[in-house]
N, C-alpha and C positions, 0 to 999 in steps of 0.2 A: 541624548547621551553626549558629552562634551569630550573632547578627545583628549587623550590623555598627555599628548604635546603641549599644552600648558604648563605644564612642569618644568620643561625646559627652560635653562636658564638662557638669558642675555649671553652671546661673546660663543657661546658653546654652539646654538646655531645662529641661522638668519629668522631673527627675530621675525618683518615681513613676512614672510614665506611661512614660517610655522603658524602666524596667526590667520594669514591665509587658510592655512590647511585644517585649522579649529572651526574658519568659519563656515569652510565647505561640508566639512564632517558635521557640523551641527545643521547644518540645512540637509543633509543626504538623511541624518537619524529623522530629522523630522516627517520632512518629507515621506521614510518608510512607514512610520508612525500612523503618519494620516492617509495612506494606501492602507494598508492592515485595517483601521477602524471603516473605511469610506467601502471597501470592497469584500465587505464580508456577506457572507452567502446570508438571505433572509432565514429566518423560523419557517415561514409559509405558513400553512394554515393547522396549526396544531391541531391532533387529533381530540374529539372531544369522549371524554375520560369519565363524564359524571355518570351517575347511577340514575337508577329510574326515580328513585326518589329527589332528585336535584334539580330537576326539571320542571319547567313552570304547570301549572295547574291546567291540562287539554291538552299535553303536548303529547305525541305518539312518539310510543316505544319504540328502539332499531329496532327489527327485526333481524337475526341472523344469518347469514351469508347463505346463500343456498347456488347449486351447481346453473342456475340460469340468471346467475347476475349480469346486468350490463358491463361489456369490458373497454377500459380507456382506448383510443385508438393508438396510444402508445405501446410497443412491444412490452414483457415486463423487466428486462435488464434497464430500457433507458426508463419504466418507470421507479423500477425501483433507485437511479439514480435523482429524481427528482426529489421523490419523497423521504432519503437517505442525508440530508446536508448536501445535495448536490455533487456528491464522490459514487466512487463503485463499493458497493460493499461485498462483505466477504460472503452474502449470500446469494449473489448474484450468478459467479458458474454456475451453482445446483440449481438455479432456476431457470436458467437457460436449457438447461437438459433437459428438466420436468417441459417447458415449452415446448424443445423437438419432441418430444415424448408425445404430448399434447399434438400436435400436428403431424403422428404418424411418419417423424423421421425416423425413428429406432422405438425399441420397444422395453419398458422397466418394467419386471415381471418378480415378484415375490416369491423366492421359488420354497422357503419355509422362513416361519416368525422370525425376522430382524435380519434376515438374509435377501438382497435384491439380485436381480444380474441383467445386462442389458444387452440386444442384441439390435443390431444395427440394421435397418431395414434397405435404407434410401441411401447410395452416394452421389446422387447428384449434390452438386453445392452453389448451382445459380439462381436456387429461390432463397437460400439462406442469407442473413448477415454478416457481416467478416468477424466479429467476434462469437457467431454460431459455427462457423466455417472451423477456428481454430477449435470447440471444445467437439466438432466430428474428427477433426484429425486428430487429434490427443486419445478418441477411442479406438478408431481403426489403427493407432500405432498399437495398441495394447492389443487388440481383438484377437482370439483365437476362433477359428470358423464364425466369424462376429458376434461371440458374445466373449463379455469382460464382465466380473464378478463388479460389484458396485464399491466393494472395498479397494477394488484394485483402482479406482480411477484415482489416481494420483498424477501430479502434474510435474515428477520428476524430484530428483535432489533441491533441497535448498535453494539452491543461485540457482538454479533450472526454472523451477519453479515459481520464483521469483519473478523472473525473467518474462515469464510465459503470462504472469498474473497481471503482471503492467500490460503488453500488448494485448494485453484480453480487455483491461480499463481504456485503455488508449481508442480502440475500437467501438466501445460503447461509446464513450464522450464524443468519438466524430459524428457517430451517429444522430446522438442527441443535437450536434449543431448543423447538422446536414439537412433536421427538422426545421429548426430554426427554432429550436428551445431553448439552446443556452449556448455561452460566452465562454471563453474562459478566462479563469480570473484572474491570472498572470499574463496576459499578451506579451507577446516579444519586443512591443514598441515601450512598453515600462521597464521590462530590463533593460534593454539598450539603455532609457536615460540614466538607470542606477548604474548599472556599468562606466556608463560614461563619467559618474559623477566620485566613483570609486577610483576610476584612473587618474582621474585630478586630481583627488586627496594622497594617493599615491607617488604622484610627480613631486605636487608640490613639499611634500614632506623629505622626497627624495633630494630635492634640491635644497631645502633648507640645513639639511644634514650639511648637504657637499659644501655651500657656501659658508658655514658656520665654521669647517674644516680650514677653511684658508686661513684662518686668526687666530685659533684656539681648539686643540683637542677635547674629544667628548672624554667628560670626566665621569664616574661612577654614576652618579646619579642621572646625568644627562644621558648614558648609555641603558639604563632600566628605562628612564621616561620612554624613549624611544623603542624599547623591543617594548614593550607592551603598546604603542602605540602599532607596533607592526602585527604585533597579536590582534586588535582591536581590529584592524585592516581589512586581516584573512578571516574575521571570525564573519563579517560583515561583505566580505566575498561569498563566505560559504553559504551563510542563507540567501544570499540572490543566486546563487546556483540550485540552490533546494527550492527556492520560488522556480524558477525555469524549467526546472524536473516535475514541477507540481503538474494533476492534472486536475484540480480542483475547476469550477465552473462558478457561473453565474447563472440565472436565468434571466429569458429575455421576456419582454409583457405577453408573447403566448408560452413560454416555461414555465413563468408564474401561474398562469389559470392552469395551464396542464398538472404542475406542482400541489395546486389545490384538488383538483382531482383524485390525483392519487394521494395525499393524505387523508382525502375520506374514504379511498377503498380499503385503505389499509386498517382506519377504523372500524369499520363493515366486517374487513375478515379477521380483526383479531377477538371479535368479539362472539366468535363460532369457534366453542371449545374442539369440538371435531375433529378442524382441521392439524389441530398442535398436536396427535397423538397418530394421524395418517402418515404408510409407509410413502414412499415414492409412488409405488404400485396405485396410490390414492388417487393418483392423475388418471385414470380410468372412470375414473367417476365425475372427477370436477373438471377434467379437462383443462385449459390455461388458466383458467383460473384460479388451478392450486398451484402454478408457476409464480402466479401474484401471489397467491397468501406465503410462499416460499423466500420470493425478495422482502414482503414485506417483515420478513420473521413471526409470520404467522404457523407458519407450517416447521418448527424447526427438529421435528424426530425426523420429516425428510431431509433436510438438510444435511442432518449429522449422518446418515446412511451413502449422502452420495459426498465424498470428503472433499474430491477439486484440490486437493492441498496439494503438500508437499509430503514426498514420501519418508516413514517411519524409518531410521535408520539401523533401525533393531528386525523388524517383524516383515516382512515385503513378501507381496507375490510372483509367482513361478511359473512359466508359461512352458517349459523344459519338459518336452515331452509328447508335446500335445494339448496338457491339459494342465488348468489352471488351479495352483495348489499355495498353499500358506506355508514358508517358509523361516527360520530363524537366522538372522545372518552374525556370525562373529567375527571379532576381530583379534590381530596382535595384539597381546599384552605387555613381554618384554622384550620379545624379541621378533622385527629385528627394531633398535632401541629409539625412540619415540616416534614411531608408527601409530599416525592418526593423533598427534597431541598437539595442541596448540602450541605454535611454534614460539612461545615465552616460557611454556610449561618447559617444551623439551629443550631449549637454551636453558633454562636454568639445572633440571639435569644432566646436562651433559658439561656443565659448568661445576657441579657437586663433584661428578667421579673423574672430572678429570682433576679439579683439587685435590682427591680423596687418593688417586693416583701419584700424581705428583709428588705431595708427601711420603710416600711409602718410597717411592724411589730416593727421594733426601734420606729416607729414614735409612733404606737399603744402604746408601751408598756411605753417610757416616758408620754403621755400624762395618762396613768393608774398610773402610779408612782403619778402623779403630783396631 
């Protein structure tokens, strides 16, 4: 992408200096170019998909998954981040649960059809992981006499929750490199150079302005060249900051074979219709290993039963009492006057009536004159 200081005329800036700052800006786009293509997460080992009939002539059938399967020596949050594009996916809290579940931390008990509730067994938190750590805290906040209905596990409002989902991803991926599975694919020593190469295209643009000022003001066109050039700037600050924020990975040569593993168990359990149709309560039977068919979205009616989200803003649970109950919440309507409305919504109402205002007091006041 070539920067839009080209534009710039002769006498308006310093020539030098702006083509300077073309040539920087064209080596910085490149350079980001060929990072994005060189450091993208592999495929791994695609799951294999074919039917019994696609298969060469002696080849043996899978078999489907059954509760005495070999389990990866990976927990299933960091397996399921291998066999996921190398991110945390959104199924990852409910399978960490089903996991403590699986290992007699607390207890997921179906107490009638589509209804689960969970009761917390074990507070110790020195055998768990720090991203286990936080989904036992998140229960015991909620617990009444330690049980929480499974609709109530919510991870808090919006930005709460938000919030809490990062440090929950944050947690897995150090884990995953504390194995020595995987990288991450933005290090700090690659921002730093972009950074550094974004402050230089920054000065020198800076300077070419200022020098160009000694001779000749910026005229119309030469003042557009340049705010889009400063657009182009920050747009190009923003995604190295959203690279920095990334918690995207790599795998290393034992990631990779780990990575392979888990996308054949994944194939293994998606291929055991069973498991897509079991509550939470199902980890009684299959034990951790319906915490894998769970990251790998094999399992996802348990999924949908244990939420990990962010809480409803409408519908929410009640613990007022003693006991744990399903509530409606409402809100202001008109009064008092933009309560809960996005604050362009309520500028511009409050912009209407105060025009609407306005004129009636002209209105008022000519017809007093008159």
């Amino acid at each position: 992408m070539v920067s839009p200081v080209t534009t710039v005329a002769a006498g308006a800036v310093s020539v030098p200096f702006a083509v300077a700052a073309i040539a920087v800006s064209v080596a910085w786009w490149t350079t980001l170019g060929i990072l994005l293509l060189v450091r993208r997460p592999p495929r791994g080992a695609a799951p294999d998909n074919r039917g019994p009939d696609d298969h060469q002539p002696g080849a043996t059938r899978r078999v489907p998954a059954s509760p005495d399967l070999d389990l990866p020596p990976e927990p299933p949050a960091v397996a399921g981040l291998l066999a996921n594009g190398f991110t945390v996916s959104a199924e990852s809290a409910p399978a960490v649960l089903l996991d403590l579940a699986a290992r007699k931390k607390l207890d997921l008990d179906e107490v009638q059809p589509g209804r689960t509730i969970c009761r917390l067994r074990d507070r110790a938190t020195s055998t768990v992981a720090a991203y286990e750590a936080l989904v036992l805290s998140e229960l015991r906040d909620k617990a009444v006499d330690e049980v929480v209905p499974a609709e109530a596990l919510t991870t808090g409002p919006e930005v709460q929750s938000r919030q809490w989902h990062r440090a929950f991803a944050a947690a897995i991926t150090d884990d995953a490199q504390q194995r020595g599975l995987t990288v991450p694919r933005w290090p700090h020593r690659l921002l730093r150079i972009l950074g550094i190469g974004l402050a230089v295209i920054g000065s020198l643009l800076a300077i070419a302005i200022w020098a160009g000022n000694a001779t000749a003001p910026l005229d119309l066109t030469t003042t557009a060249a340049v705010g889009v050039a400063v657009v182009a700037l920050m747009t190009a600050a923003t995604i190295t900051t959203r690279l920095g924020r990334s918690l995207a990975q790599l795998p290393t040569p034992a990631g990779e074979a780990a990575a392979t593993r888990a996308f054949l168990l994944a194939q293994h359990l998606r291929e055991n219709e069973v498991l897509a149709d079991l509550p939470p309560a199902g980890v009684h039977l299959w034990g951790r290993l319906f915490a894998y068919a769970a990251v790998f979205g094999a399992a996802p009616a348990a999924v949908a039963l244990l939420p990990m989200g962010a809480e409803d803003d409408r519908r929410a649970w009640s613990r007022a009492g003693g006991r744990w109950r399903r509530v409606t919440v409402t809100y202001p309507r008109s009064w008092p006057p933009g309560w809960g409305k996005h604050p362009f919504l309520a500028l511009s109402i409050a912009t209407f009536w105060g025009a609407l205002a306005g004129a009636m007091l002209f209105g008022l006041g000519q017809l007093a004159a008159a």
